[in-house]
C-alpha positions in Angstrom: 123.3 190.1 157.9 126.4 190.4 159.9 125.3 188.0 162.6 124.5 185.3 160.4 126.3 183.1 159.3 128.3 183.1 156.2 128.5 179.3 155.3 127.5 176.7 156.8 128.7 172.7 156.3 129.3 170.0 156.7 130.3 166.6 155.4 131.5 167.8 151.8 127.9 169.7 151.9 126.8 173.5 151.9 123.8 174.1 153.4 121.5 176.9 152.4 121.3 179.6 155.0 117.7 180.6 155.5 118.1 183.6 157.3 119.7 184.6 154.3 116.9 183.7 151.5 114.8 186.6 149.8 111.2 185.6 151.6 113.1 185.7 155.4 114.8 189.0 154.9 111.6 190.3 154.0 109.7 188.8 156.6 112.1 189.9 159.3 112.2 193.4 157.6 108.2 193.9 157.2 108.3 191.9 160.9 110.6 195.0 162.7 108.4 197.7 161.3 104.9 195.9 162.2 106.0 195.2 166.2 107.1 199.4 166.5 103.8 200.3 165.1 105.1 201.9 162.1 104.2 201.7 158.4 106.4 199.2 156.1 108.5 201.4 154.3 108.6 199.5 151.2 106.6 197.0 149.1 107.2 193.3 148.7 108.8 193.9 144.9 110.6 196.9 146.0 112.4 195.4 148.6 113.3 192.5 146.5 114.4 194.5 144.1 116.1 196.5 146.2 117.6 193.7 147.7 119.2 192.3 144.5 120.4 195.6 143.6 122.6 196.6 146.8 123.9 192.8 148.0 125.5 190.2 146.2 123.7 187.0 145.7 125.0 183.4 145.5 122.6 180.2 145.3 119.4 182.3 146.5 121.1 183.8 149.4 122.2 187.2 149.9 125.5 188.7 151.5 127.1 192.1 152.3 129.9 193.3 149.8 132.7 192.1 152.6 130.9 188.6 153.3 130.6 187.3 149.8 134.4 186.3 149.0 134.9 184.3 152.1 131.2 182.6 151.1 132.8 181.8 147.4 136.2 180.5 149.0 134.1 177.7 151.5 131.2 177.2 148.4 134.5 175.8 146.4 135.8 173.5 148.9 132.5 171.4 149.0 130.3 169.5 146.5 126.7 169.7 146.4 124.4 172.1 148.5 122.2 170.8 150.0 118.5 172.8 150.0 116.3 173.5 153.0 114.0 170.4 153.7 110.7 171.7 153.3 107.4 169.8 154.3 104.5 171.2 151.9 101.4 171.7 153.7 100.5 175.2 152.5 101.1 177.7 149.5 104.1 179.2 150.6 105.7 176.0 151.1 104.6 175.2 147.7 106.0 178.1 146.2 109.5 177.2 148.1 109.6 173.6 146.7 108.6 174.1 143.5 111.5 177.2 143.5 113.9 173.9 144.6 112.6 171.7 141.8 113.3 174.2 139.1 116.4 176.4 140.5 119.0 173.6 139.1 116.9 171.8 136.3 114.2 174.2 134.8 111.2 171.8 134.0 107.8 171.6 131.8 104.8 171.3 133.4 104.3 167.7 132.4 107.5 166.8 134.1 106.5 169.0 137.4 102.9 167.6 137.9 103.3 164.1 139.2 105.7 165.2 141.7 103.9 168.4 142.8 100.8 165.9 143.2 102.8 163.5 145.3 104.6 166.6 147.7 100.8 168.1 148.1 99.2 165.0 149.8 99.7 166.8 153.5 98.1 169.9 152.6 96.5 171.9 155.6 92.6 171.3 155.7 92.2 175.3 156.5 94.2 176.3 153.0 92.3 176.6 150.0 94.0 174.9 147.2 96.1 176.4 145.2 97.0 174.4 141.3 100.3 174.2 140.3 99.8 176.0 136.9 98.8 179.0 139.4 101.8 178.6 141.4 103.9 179.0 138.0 102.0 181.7 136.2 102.7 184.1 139.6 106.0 183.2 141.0 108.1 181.7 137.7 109.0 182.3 134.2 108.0 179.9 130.9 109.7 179.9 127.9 107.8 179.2 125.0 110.5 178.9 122.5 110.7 182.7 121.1 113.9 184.8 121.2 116.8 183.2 123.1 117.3 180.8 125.2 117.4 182.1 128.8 120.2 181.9 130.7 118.9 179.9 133.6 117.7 177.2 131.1 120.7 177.4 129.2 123.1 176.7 131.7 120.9 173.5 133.2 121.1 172.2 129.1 125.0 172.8 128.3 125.7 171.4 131.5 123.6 168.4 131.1 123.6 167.7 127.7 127.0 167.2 125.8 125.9 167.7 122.2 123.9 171.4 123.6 127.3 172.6 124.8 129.0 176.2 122.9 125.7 176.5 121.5 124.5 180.1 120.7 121.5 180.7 122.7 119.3 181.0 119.4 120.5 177.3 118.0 117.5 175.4 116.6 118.7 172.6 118.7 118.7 174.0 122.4 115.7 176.2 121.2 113.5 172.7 121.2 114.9 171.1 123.7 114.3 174.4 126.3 111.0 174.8 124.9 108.1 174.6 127.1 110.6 174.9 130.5 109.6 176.7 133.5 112.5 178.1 135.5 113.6 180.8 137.9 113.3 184.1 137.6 116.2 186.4 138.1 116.2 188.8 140.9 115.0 191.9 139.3 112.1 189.8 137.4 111.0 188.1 140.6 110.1 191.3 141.6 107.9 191.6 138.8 106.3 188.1 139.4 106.0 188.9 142.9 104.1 192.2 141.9 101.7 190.0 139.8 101.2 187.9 142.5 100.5 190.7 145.1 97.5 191.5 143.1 96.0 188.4 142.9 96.3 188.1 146.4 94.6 191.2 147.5 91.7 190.7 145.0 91.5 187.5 146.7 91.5 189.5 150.2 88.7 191.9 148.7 86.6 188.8 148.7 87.0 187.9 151.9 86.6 191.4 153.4 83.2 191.5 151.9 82.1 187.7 152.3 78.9 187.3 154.3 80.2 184.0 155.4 80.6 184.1 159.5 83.7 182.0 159.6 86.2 181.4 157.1 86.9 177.9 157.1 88.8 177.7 154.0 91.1 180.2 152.5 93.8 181.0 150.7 96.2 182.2 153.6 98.9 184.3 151.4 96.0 186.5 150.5 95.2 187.3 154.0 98.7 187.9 154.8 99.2 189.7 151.9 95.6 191.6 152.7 97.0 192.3 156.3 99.9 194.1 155.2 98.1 196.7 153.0 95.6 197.4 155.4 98.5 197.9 158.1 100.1 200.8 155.4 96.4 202.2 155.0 96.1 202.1 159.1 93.2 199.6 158.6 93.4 198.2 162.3 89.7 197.2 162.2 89.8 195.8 159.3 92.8 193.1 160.5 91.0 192.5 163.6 87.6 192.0 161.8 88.6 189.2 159.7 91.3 188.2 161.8 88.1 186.9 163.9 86.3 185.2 161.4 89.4 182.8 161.1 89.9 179.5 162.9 91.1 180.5 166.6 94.3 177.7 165.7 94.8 179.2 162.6 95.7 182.5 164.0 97.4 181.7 166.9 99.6 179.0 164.9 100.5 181.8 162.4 102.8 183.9 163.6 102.4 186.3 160.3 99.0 186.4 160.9 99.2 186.7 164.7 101.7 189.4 164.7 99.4 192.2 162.3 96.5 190.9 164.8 97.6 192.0 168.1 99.6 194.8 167.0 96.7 195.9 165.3 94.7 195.7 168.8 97.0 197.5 170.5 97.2 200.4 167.3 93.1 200.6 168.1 93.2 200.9 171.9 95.7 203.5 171.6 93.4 205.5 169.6 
């Protein structure tokens, strides 16, 4: 983190850094393991987890101890940040925007739909579609209106709504008016969504490890990532390279994920 930078602006606007996001530290952290050949030291959870626990965090970013006060000195002197401009054509992308749409006004379903519909019309013809409900039962939080009000929620209400402000988080009033909200997890409980999610995605993987289909045409890419990465700790190089070759030829090479367990899991079996 030391050679990125701390805040970045401009015209009374903060951008969000994302070389400093949760997904991009993870990537570039499973990333330096994969290219020396060497197993992933930790899971996708425990490194989140691990991640909130050792390094501040500030509007989804994270910073070493001596980086975060000069971050919180520039954050003050401009208005509104302004989020990384994402073109949703696949899940993960999904997963990103629908993490923008909620991290500053946690929403119902109802509310999301319409515009999930509307940021989905580009999706890739290779990715298998993937329902917004699914997208919120594995990556976010709902509150159904039992036991308090959670924080995330209750800071988008009292800051919103005059008459919910210096309400207790159990007040009949913001109770109804948070009900049925999805919203952002918290660092330590993404890790716990993103475990729940794993394990969807390798089930999913399973599938496609044992599908008699010659090509996959159609598939739900985060599961072959996700597939990819367990059979890299297991030392699976034949499996990668199997299904790696049942995908689209553009598909692989266009996916630098994908690409990256595929010809480091070559070179793993011709060194054996």
């Amino acid at each position: 983190m030391n050679n990125v930078p701390v805040f970045v602006g401009r015209s009374n606007e903060g951008e969000v850094v994302a070389e400093r996001t949760a997904q991009m530290l993870l990537d570039r952290m499973i990333a330096f393991h994969v290219q020396r050949g060497i197993s992933v030291p930790l899971s996708g959870p425990e490194f989140l987890q691990g991640l909130s626990q050792r390094f501040p965090e500030r509007d989804g970013m994270y910073f070493l101890p001596d980086q975060v006060a000069e971050y919180d000195r520039k954050r003050t002197s401009v208005g509104a940040l302004r989020q990384l401009s994402l073109f949703v054509n696949d899940e993960a992308s999904a997963i990103q925007w629908v993490r923008q749409q909620l991290q500053d006004k946690p929403q119902s379903f109802q509310d999301l739909t319409p515009q999930y519909m509307r940021e989905v019309q580009a999706w890739a013809k290779h990715e298998e579609t993937v329902e917004l409900k699914v997208i919120l039962d594995q990556s976010f939080l709902y509150y159904d209106g039992r036991g308090s009000v959670p924080s995330q929620i209750h800071r988008y209400l009292s800051t919103n709504f005059k008459d919910l402000r210096n309400l207790e988080k159990e007040d009949p009033r913001l109770v109804e008016k948070a009900r049925d909200r999805w919203y952002v997890p918290d660092p330590n409980k993404q890790a716990e969504r993103e475990l729940v999610r794993e394990k969807a995605l390798l089930k999913e993987f399973e599938e496609y490890k044992t599908s008699t289909q010659r090509k996959l045409m159609v598939f739900r890419t985060e599961a072959v990532r996700a597939g990819f990465k367990g059979c890299w700790q297991e030392r699976e190089y034949g499996t990668i390279v199997k299904v790696a070759e049942r995908l689209p030829e553009a598909v692989l090479q266009e996916d630098e994920k994908l690409l990256m367990y595929y010809d480091n899991a070559l070179t793993r079996l011709g060194d054996e």
